[in-house]
C-alpha positions as CSV (number, residue, x, y, z in Angstrom):
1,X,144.2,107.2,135.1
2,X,142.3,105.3,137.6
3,X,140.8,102.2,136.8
4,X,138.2,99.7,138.4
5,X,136.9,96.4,137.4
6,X,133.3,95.3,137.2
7,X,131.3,92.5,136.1
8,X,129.5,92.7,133.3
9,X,128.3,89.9,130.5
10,X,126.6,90.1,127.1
11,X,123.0,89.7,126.5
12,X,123.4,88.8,123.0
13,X,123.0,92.8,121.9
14,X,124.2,94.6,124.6
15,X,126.9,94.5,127.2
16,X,125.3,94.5,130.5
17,X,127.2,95.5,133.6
18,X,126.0,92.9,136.4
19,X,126.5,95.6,139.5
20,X,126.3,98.8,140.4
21,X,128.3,101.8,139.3
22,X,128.1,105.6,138.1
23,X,129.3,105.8,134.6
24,X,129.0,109.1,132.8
25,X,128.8,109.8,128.9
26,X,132.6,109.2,127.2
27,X,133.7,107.4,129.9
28,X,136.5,105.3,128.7
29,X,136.2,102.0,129.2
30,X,138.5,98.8,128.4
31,X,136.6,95.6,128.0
32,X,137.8,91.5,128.4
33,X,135.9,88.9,127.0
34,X,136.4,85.7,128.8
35,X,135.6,83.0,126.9
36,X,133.8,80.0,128.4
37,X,135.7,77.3,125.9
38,X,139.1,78.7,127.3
39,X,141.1,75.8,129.4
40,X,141.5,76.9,133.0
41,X,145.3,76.9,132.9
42,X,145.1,79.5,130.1
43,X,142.6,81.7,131.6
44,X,145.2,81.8,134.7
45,X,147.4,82.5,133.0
46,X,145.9,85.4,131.1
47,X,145.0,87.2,134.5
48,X,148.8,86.6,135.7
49,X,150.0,88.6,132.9
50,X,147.4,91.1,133.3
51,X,148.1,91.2,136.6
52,X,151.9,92.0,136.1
53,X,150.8,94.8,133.2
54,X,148.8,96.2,135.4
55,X,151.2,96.5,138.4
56,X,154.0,97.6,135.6
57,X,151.9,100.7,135.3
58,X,151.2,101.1,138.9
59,X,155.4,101.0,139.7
60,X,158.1,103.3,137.9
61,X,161.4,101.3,137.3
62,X,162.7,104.2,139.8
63,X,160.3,102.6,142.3
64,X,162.5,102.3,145.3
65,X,163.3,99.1,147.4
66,X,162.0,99.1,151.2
67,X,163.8,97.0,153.5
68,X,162.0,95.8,157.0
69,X,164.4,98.5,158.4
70,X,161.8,101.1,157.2
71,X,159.2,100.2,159.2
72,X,158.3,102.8,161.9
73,X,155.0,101.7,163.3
74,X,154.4,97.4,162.0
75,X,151.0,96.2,161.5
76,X,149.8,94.3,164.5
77,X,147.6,92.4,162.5
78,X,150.0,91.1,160.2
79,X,150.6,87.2,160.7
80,X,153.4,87.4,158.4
81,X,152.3,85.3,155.1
């Protein structure tokens, strides 16, 4: 399932997304309050492990290693970071 993230905040009745997007009726949609009382540290830490979730989904435990070998044609603009 494809998924995208978009601002959005809460009017005090309804959740209002802040940009533009297409939704369509019975869309599914998964939605993260962020509290504004939350320490920063926390909050960090809260995206890292989304972050990991998310790219647990993305990549099977089959998901093979690439070595630098692999590479047929390297990115020129690369700077190497």
């Amino acid at each position: 399932m494809a998924s995208r993230t978009l601002r959005a905040h809460f009017d005090g009745q309804n959740v209002q997304i802040d940009e533009p997007c297409d939704l369509k009726p019975d869309d599914k949609l998964l939605v993260i309050v962020l509290d504004d009382e939350s320490e920063p540290e926390a909050e960090r830490e809260d995206w890292v492990r989304f972050s990991l979730t998310s790219m647990a989904r993305a990549y099977g435990d089959d998901e093979p290693e690439y070595s630098l070998d692999s590479i047929t044609e390297p990115n020129s603009e690369y700077d190497g970071r």
